[in-house]
C-alpha positions in Angstrom: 22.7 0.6 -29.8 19.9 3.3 -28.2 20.3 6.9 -28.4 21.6 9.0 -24.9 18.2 9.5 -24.0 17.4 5.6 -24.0 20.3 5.6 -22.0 19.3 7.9 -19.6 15.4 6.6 -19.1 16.9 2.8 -18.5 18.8 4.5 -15.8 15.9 6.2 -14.3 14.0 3.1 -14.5 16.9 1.0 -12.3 16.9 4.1 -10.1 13.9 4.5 -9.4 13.4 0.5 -8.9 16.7 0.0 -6.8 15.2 3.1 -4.0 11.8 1.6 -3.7 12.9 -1.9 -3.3 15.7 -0.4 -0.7 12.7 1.6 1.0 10.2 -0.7 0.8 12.7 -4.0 2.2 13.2 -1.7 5.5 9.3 -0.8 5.3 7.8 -4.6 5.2 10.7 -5.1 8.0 8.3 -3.5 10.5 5.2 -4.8 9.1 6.6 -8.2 9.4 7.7 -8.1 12.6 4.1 -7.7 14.1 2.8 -10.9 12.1 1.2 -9.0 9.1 2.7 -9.8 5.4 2.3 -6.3 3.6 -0.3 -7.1 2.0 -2.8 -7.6 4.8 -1.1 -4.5 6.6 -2.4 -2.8 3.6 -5.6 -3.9 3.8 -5.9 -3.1 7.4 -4.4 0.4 7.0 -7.1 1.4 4.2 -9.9 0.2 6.4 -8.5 2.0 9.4 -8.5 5.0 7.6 -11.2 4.8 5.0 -13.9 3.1 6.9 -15.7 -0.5 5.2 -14.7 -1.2 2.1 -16.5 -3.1 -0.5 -14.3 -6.2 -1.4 -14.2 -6.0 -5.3 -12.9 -2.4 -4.5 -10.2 -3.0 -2.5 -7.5 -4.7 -4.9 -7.7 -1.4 -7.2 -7.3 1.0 -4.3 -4.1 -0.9 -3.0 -2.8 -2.5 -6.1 -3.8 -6.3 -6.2 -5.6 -8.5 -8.2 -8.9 -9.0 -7.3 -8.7 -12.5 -6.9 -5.8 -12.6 -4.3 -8.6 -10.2 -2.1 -10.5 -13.3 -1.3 -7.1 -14.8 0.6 -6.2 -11.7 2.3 -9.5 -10.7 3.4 -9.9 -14.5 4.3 -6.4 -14.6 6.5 -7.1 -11.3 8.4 -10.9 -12.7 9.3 -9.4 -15.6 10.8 -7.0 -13.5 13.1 -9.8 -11.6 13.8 -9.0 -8.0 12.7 -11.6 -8.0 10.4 -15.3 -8.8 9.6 -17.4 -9.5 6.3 -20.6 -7.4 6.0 -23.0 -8.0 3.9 -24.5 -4.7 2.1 -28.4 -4.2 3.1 -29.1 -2.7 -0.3 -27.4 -5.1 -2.7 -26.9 -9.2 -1.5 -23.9 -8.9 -4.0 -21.8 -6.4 -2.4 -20.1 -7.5 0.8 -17.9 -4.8 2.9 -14.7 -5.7 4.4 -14.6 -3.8 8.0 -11.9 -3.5 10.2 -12.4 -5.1 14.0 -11.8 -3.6 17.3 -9.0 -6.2 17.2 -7.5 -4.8 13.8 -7.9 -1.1 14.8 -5.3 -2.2 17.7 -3.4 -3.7 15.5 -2.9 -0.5 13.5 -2.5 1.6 16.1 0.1 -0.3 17.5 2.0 -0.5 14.2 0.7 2.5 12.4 3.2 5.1 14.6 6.3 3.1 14.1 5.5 2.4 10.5 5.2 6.3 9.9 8.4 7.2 11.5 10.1 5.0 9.8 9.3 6.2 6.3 10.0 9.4 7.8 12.8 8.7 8.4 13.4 7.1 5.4 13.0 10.0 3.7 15.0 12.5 5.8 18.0 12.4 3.0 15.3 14.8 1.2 14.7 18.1 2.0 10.8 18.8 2.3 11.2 21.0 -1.5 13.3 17.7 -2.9 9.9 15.5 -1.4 7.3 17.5 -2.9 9.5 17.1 -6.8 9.5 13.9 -6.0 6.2 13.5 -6.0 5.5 16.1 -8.5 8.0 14.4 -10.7 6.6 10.8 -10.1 2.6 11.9 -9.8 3.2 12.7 -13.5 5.5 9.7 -14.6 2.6 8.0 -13.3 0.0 9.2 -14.8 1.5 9.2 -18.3 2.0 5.7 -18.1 -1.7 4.6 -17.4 -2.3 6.0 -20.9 -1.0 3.3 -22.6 
């Protein structure tokens, strides 16, 4: 048998995996809906917001393997939200950037996507938010020691 305290961390762990896939099932509803899997919403949304992006970057800043990039990037190209660049400096380096096409795509989808996760998150008090992400900041980081 495990100790309480074994106990208690397997219960945090189905927790904490039971709200995100609840949140995150009602999240990729949305995205869905306006012919983006979540993946390539996510690609879009970090563009839109953080400008070009060099392609081996982008799977570590939204948490995919670098070799499912390629497809993404690949699959929003061809419905036009977004260009390859090739960096002037370096002929190695080539920049995802979001099109005029994709920048209406996220603004189209952006607003309702926030709301929702908004209201998503209403059952928490804005103290009860910021613990959470205290609480899961630091969970977080402890585990990308080992």
């Amino acid at each position: 048998m495990y100790k309480e305290s074994e106990g208690q961390s397997l219960k945090l762990f189905i927790v904490l995996s039971r709200a995100y896939r609840a949140v995150n099932e009602k999240v990729n509803r949305v995205i869905q809906k306006n012919g983006l899997n979540p993946t390539e919403f996510a690609v879009l949304e970090l563009l839109y917001h953080k400008g070009e992006q060099p392609l081996q970057q982008i799977g570590g800043k939204i948490l995919l393997a670098s070799g499912s990039i390629t497809y993404v990037v690949d699959k929003l190209e061809e419905k036009g939200y977004l260009n390859r660049v090739a960096c002037p400096k370096d002929r190695r380096v080539t920049y995802a950037k979001i099109s005029d096409n994709g920048k209406k795509m996220i603004e189209e989808i952006f607003p309702e996507h926030s709301a929702l996760i908004h209201e998503l998150m209403g059952s928490l008090s804005a103290d009860e938010k910021e613990t959470a992400i205290e609480l899961l900041k630091k969970l977080g980081l402890s585990v990308s020691k080992y």
